[in-house]
Structure formats: structure tokens, C-alpha cells
C-alpha positions in Angstrom: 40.0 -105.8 -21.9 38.2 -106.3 -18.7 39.3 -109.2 -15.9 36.5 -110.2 -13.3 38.3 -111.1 -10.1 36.1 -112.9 -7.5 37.3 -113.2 -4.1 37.1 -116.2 -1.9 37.3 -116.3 1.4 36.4 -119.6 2.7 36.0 -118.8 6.6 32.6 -117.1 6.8 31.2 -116.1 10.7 27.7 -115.7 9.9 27.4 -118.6 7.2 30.5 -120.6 7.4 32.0 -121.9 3.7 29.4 -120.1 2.8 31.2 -119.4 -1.2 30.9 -123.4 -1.5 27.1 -123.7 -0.4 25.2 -126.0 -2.6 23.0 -124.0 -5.1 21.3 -126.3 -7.6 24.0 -128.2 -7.9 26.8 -126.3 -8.1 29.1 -124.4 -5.1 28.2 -120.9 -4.9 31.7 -119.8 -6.3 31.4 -121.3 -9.1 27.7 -120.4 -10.1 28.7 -117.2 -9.5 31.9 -117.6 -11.8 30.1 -119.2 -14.2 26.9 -116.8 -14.4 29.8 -113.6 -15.6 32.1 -115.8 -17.6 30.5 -114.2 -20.8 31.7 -111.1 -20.3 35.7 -111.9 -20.0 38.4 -113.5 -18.6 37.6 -114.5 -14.8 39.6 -115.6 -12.0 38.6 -116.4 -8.4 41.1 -115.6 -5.9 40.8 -117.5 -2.8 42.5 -118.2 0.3 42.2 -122.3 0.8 43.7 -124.6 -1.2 39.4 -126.5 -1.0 38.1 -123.5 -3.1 41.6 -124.0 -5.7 40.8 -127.7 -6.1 36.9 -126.7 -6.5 37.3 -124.8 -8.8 39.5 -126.6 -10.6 37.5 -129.6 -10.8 34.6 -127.4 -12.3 37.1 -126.0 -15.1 37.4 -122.6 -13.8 40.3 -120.4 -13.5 41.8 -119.7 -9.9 44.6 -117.9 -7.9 45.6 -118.5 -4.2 46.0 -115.5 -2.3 47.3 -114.5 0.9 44.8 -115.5 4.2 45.5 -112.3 6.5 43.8 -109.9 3.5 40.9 -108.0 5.5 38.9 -107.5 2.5 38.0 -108.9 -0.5 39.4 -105.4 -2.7 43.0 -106.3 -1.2 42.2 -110.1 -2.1 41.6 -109.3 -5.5 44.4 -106.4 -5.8 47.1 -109.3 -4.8 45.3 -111.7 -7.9 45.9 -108.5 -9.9 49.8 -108.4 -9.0 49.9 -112.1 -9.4 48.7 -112.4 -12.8 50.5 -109.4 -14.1 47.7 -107.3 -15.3 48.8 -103.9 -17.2 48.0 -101.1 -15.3 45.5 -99.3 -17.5 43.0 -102.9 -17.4 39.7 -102.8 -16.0 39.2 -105.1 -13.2 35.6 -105.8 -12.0 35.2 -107.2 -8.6 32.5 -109.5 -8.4 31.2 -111.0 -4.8 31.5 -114.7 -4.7 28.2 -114.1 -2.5 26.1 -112.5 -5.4 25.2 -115.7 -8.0 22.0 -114.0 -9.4 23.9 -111.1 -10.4 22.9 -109.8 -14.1 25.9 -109.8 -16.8 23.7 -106.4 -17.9 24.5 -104.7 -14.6 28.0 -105.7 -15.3 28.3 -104.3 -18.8 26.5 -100.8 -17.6 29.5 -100.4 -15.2 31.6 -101.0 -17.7 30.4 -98.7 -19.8 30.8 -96.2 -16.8 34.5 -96.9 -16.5 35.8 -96.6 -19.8 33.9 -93.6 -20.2 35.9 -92.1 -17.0 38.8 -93.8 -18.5 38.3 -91.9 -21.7 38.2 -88.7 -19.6 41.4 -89.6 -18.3 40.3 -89.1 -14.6 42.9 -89.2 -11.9 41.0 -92.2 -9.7 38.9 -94.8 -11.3 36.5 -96.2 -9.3 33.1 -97.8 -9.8 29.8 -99.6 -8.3 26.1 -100.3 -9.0 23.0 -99.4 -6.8 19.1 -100.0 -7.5 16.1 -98.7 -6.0 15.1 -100.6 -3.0 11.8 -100.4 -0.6 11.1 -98.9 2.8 11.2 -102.3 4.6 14.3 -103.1 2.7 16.3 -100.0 3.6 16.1 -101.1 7.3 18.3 -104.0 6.9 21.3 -103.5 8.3 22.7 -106.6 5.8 21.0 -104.4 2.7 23.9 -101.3 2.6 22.4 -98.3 1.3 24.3 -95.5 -0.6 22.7 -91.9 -1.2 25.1 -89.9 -4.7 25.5 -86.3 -5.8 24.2 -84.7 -9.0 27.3 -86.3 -11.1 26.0 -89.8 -9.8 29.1 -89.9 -7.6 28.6 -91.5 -4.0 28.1 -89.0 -1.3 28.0 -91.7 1.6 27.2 -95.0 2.3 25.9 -97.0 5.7 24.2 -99.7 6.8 21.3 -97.4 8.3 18.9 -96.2 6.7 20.2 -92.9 4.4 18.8 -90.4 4.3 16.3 -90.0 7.1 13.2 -89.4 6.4 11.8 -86.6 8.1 9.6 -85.4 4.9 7.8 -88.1 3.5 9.5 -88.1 0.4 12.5 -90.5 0.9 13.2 -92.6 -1.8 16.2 -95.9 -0.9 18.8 -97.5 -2.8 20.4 -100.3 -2.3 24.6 -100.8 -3.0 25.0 -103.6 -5.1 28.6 -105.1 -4.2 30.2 -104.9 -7.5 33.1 -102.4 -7.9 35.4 -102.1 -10.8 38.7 -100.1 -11.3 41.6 -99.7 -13.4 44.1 -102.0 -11.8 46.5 -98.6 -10.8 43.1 -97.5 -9.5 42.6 -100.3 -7.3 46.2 -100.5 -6.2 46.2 -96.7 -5.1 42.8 -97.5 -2.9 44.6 -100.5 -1.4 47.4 -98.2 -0.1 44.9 -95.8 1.3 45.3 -95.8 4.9 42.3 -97.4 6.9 39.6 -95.4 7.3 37.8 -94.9 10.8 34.2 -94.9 9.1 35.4 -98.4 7.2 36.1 -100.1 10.9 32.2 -98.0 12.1 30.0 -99.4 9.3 32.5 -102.2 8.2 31.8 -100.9 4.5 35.8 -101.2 2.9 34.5 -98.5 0.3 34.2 -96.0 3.0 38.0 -95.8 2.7 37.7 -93.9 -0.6 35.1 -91.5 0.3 36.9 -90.8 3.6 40.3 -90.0 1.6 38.4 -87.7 -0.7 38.6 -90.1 -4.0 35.1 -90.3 -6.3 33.3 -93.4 -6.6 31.0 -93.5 -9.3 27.5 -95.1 -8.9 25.5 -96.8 -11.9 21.7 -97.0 -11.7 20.7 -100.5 -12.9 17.6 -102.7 -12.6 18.9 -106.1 -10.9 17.2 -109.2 -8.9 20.2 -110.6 -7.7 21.4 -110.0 -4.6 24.0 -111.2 -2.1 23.7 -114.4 0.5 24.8 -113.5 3.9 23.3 -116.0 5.7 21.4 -119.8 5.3 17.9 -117.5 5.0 19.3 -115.6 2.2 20.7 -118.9 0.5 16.9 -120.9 1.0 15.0 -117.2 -0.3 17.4 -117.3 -3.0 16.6 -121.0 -4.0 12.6 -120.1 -4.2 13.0 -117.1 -6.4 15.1 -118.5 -8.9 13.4 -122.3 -8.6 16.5 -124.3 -7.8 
């Protein structure tokens, strides 16, 4: 079994509401929900009772969490407690930001999982990165992630990674989808804060920082997440809506 949790945080400081904007017709919480609902069970977890009656009026499942939660992984690890999910239960983390994102990208990682699962590893932890271009790499909105030979993370950051003093740098792009066993994510939610998390303001810095092993799937995705009203209008070109 696998639950998607999407958090939902309805104060936004670049974009405010920003997880209700208009796209073709639907909030962008609920696009989002509905573009993964193939793939399981899925539950926003929001802090505002607006996004509950939202998505309740568009038929689609939803928690209310607490509204102090500093990131979305502790948003979505409270969900976890409050819907009593077993421990061993994959739970996908899914941006309420990325509505383009591709249920094939989602079903690589969890591939990825219940392989480590099946390899009974201590921590389970996964995300997704793709190959992005020069020009893109120098967005600090656009995180960029470099891995080891075991496709396990070695560092991410909002600069460009690595520097390219050769020539031969190749990019790639985080794509903010994570998944864990539910002990997994509750273990990296009691993880004391990391001072490279509060730097870059990248909450999986926190496991890297306490020595825990993120592993990293290469996909092929066009989706990618809205920050701001640019992103939102770009988006609506590309995908014709």
C-alpha cells in the first residue's frame, strides 16, 4: 500500500494562497490531487479550514493539521499519526505546488522504495531529480542536488552544484517529491534541526546533515513546481490551460 500525503499550507509569502490558484478551472490543490489519485489513496493535509471545505466540495479526501508545522514533511508526518497508518506504509509526499507532476515519476520512486524496503535498510528515504540546463541551474527557486555512485544524495543547494571549473558540468534539478516508510518519516521528523536546513532553507538537508541516506531516482519529467504568479502564467502556456 502506498498513501500520497499533500501538504497545504495556505499562507504563501511569495505567492499568497498560492495551493488554491486558479488553473484551468480547478484550485491548484486539487489539480494536483487529482493528477496522482491513480496511483493510491491520497490525502491533503492542510492548515485552514478554506482548503478542508475546498477540497471537500471537489470530493477529495482531507486532514487538518496543526498551523505552527515549519515544513510540509512534519505537515504530512502529523496526517500520518492522524490517520493511523501502520508503520511499515509507504508514504509519498507530493507538493501541492507541483500539478504537472507525472504519475510515472511517482511509480519509479516507488519502485525505489520497496526495493530498499525489501533490503530491510535501517532509514527509508526517497526523492526524484532530472537533468536540467546551464541557465536553469542558476535559479536559486530550481534546487539542485549532485548523488554518489549508489545514486544516494551527496548534497543539495540552491547554488549551482558542482562548480564548474572544467567544462564538463552536467545539472540536475530536485524534484520535490520524497517518500518514506511512515517510521522513516517519523524518525526524520525527530531529527534535530539542522544548521545547513535554516542556510539553504532545503528541510532535506536535515537528513544528510544527520548522516541518514536519501536515495535519488533519475526520471524524465516536465512538471515542475509554482513558486510564484510567473511560474503559474509559464505553466498555463505549456500545458494550454
Amino acid at each position: 500500500l502506498t498513501m500520497i500525503i499533500i501538504p497545504a499550507r495556505l499562507a504563501s509569502t511569495r505567492f499568497p494562497e498560492k495551493v488554491l490558484a486558479d488553473i484551468g478551472g480547478l484550485p491548484m490543490v486539487i489539480r494536483t490531487a487529482k493528477r496522482v489519485e491513480s496511483i493510491d489513496r491520497v490525502v491533503v493535509a492542510c492548515d485552514d479550514e478554506k482548503i478542508l471545505d475546498i477540497c471537500a466540495a471537489h470530493g477529495v479526501e482531507a486532514r487538518l493539521t496543526s498551523t505552527t508545522h515549519k515544513s510540509g514533511t512534519d505537515r504530512i508526518n502529523e496526517c500520518a499519526q492522524i490517520i493511523d497508518v501502520p508503520d511499515d506504509e509507504l508514504i509519498i509526499n507530493v507538493q501541492a505546488d507541483e500539478p504537472f507532476i507525472e504519475t510515472e515519476v511517482l511509480e519509479l520512486l516507488i519502485e525505489r522504495l520497496n526495493t530498499l524496503k525489501a533490503q530491510d535498510a535501517p532509514f527509508i528515504m526517497g526523492s526524484c531529480y532530472n537533468a536540467i540546463n546551464t541557465e536553469s541551474a542558476q535559479d536559486p527557486n530550481l534546487v539542485k542536488v549532485i548523488t554518489d555512485v549508489d545514486h544516494n544524495a551527496i548534497y543539495f543547494s540552491r547554488s549551482p552544484i558542482p562548480f564548474n571549473r572544467s567544462g564538463e558540468a552536467n545539472y540536475f534539478g530536485h524534484i520535490g517529491i520524497y517518500g518514506f516508510t511512515k517510521k522513516s518519516l517519523h524518525d526524520f521528523c525527530t531529527l534535530g534541526e539542522a544548521p545547513l536546513e535554516d542556510i539553504e532553507k532545503l528541510e532535506q538537508l536535515r537528513a544528510l546533515y544527520h548522516g541518514k541516506k536519501i536515495s535519488m531516482v533519475k526520471v524524465a519529467s516536465a512538471g515542475f513546481g509554482i513558486d510564484t504568479v510567473e511560474d503559474l502564467e509559464r505553466a498555463k502556456k505549456i500545458f494550454g490551460l
